[in-house]
C-alpha positions as CSV (number, residue, x, y, z in Angstrom):
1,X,89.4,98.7,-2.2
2,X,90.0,102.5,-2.0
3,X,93.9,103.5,-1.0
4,X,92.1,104.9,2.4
5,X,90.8,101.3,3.5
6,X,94.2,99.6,2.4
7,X,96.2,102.2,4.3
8,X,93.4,101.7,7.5
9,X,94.1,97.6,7.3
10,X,98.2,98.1,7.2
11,X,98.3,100.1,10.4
12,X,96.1,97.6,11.9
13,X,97.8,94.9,11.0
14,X,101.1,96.4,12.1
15,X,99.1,97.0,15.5
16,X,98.3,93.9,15.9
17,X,101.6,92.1,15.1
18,X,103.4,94.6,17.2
19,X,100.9,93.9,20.2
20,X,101.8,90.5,19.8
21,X,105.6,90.5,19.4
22,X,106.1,93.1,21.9
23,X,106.1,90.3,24.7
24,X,107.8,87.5,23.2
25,X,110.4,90.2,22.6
26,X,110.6,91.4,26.3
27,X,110.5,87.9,27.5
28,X,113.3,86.8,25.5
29,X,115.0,89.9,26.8
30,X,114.5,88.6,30.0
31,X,116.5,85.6,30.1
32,X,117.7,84.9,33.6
33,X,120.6,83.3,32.6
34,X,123.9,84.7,33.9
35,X,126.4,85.0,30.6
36,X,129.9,83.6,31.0
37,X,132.2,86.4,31.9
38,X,135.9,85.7,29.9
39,X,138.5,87.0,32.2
40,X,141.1,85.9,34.8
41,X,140.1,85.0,38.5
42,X,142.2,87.9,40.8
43,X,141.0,87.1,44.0
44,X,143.3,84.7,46.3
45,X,142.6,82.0,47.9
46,X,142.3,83.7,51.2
47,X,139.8,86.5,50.0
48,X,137.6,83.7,48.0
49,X,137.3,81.9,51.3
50,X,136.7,85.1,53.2
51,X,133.6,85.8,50.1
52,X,132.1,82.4,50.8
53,X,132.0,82.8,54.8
54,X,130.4,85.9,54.4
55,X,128.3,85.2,51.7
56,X,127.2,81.7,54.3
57,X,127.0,84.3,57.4
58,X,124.2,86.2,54.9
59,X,122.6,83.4,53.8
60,X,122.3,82.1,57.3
61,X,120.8,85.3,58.6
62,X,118.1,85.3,55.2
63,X,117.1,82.3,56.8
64,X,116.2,82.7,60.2
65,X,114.6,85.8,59.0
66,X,112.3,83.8,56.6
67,X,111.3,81.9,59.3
68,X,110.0,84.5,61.6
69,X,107.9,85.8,58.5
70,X,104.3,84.6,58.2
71,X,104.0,82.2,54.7
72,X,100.6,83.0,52.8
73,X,97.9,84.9,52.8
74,X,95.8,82.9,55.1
75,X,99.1,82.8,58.0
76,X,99.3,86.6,57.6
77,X,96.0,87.2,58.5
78,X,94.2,87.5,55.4
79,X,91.0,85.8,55.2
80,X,90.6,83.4,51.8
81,X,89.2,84.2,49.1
82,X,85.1,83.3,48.8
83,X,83.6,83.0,45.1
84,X,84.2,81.2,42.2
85,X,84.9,84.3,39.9
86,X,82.0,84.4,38.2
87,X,81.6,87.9,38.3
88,X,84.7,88.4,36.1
89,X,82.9,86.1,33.3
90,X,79.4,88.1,33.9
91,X,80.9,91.3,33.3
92,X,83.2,91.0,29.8
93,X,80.1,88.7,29.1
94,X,78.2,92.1,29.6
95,X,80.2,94.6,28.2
96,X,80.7,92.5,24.6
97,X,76.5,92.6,24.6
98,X,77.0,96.5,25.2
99,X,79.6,96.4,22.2
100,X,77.9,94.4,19.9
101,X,74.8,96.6,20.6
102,X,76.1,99.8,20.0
103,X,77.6,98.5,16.9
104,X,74.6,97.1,15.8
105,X,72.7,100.8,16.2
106,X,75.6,102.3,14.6
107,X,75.5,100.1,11.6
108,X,71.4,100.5,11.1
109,X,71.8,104.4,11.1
110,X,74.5,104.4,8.7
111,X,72.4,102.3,6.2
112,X,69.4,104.4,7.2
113,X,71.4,107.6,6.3
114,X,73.0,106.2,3.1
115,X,69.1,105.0,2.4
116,X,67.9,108.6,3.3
117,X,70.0,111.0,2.1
């Protein structure tokens, strides 16, 4: 195996791995969890109670808000979807025929050429 060929299958390789870490990376990143904050509390209790009846007045208002809202596609006006998504299946079916093709007339005029010339 010539050094071109080796050289060609390490930067696919690393391709490939990165394509497939580069997701599990962000998703680890990702984590929704809140991380404990260390510190000391300097609200009283007067202001903490004054946070939570505002924070109740907001919630209160997000949810008569949400209720005025239309839930789905269908409630909004949207009409459902017909098909079983076939077409989707038809058309990668398609284009790897197209692939596999062209690669196939590729290959048979490189041996031709070798063959030829």
């Amino acid at each position: 195996m010539s050094h071109r060929h080796t050289l060609r299958l390490a930067v696919l390789t690393a391709v490939a791995a990165g394509a497939m870490l580069v997701p599990a990376a962000a998703a680890v990143a990702d984590d929704p969890t809140p991380a404990a904050t260390a510190g000391k509390d300097t609200l009283s209790a007067k202001e903490k109670a004054e946070a939570d009846r505002k924070t109740k007045e907001l919630e209160a208002r997000k949810a008569q808000a949400a209720e005025d809202l239309p839930r789905g596609g269908v409630a909004a006006g949207e009409a459902p979807a017909e098909g079983n998504g076939s077409t989707a299946l038809i058309g990668s079916a398609t284009g790897a025929l197209l692939l596999a093709g062209a690669g196939t007339v590729v290959l048979r005029r490189r041996s031709a050429g070798r063959r030829d010339g």
